[in-house]
N, C-alpha and C positions, 0 to 999 in steps of 0.2 A: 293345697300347695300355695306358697308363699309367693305373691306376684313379682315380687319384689328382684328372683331369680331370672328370670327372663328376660325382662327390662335390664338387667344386667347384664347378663348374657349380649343381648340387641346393640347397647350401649358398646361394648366390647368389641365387637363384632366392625361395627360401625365404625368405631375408633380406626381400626386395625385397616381397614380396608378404604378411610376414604385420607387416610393420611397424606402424605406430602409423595406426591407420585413423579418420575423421571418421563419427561416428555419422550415421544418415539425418538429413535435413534437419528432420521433425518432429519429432527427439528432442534439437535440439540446444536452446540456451539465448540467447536474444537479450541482450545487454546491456544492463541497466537504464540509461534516460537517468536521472539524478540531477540536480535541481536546489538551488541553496542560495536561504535569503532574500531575497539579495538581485536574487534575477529576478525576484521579487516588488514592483515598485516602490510599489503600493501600498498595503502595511503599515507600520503606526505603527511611527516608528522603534524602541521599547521592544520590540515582539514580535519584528522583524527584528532586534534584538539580541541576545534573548534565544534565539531559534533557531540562532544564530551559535555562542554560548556553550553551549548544550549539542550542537555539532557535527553539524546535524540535514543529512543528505542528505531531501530531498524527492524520493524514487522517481513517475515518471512515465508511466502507463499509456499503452500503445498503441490507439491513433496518438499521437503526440507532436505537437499542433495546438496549442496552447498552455499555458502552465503549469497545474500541474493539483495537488489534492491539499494546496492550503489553502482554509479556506472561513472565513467571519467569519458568527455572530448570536450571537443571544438564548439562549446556550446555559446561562447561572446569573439572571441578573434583565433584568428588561424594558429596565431604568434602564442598559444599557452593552453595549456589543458586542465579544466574544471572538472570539476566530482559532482554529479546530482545525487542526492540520498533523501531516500523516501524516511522519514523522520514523523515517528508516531509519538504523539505527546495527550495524554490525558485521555486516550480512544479517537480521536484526531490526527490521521497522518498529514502531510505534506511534504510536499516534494522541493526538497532545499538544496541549493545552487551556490556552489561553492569555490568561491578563487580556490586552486591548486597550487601556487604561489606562498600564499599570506594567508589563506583560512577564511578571509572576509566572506559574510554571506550575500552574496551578489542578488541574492531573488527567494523571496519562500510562496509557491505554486500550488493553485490548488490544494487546498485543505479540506478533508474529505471527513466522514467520519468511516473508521475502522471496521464500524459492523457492516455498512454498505457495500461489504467490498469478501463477503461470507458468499458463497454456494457450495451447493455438493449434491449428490446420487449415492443415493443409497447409504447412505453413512451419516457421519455427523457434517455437519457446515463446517468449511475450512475457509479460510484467506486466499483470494487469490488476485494481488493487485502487487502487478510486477513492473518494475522499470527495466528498461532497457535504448542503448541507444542505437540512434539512427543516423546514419551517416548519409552525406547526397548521395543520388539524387532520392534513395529511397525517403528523405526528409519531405522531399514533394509531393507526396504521395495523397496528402491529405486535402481534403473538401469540406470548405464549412457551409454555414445553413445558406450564405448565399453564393453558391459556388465558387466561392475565392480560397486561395492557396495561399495565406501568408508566409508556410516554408518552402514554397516554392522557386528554385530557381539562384540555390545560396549554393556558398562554399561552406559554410559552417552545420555539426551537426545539431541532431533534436533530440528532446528526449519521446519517448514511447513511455506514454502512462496507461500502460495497461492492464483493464478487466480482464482476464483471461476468457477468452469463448467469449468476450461480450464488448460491448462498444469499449473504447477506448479514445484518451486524447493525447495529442500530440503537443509538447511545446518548444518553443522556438522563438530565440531572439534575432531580431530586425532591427535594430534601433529599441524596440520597448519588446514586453515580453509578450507574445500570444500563443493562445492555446484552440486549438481545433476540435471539435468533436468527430472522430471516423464511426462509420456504421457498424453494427456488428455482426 
């Protein structure tokens, strides 16, 4: 017999089965749904511009129920209301602070990167890093590493920069801008 068939065979064989394999299901990566400004219909046209102009993808935590991950208050004076949007640019989000007025961007927060911000059960990893805001007193809520409350005690609100199920931070302008780490 001709050796030559086997070693072929083997080769074949070998080919076929150690080829390019799909990691288990839990370890795979779901694709971020990305939204832009304008699924946002109701943002002043200046801020829907100005998110346009610095090329903001709006990453979208799962479930994807509806748009998610901009939020409008009281985040510099009582007298006007700002839009925070969570602003992914290159696999890099950030949390961008925006006059509601004139579009200026007043603050760009924490810049994280994208994959940091993946877990799941039983399934593929999904996004899940959601803003939301906070209004007093629940803005006081927060404890940093030396038990001080920089949003403690305002009239103005904060933003919730939150890991879903897991620590999260708070930010909050005083004069300059800080951010707190809460436990999870």
């Amino acid at each position: 017999m001709d050796r030559r068939v086997p070693i072929a065979l083997l080769l074949a064989f070998i080919a076929k089965t150690a080829g390019p394999q799909e990691p288990p299901e839990e370890l795979r990566f779901a694709p971020i749904q990305m939204n832009t400004a304008s699924d946002y219909p109701a943002l002043p046209e200046p801020v829907r511009k100005r998110l346009g102009t610095e090329n903001c993808q709006i990453p979208q935590p799962w479930p994807h129920l509806e748009p998610a991950n901009v939020v409008s208050g009281h985040f510099i004076a009582r007298s006007r209301v700002d839009f925070a949007a969570l602003c992914s640019r290159r696999g890099v989000s950030t949390v961008y602070v925006v006059n509601g007025t004139d579009g200026t961007v007043i603050a760009k927060l924490y810049p994280v990167e994208d994959i940091q911000y993946f877990q799941g059960q039983g399934g593929p990893m999904e996004f899940s890093r959601r803003l939301e805001r906070l209004t007093p007193p629940e803005s006081g809520f927060c404890l940093g590493p030396d038990d001080s409350c920089p949003c403690l005690g305002t009239v103005l609100d904060a933003v919730l920069d939150e890991y879903e199920g897991k620590a999260s931070e708070t930010h909050c302008f005083r004069g300059t801008w800080h951010t707190v780490t809460s436990g999870d």
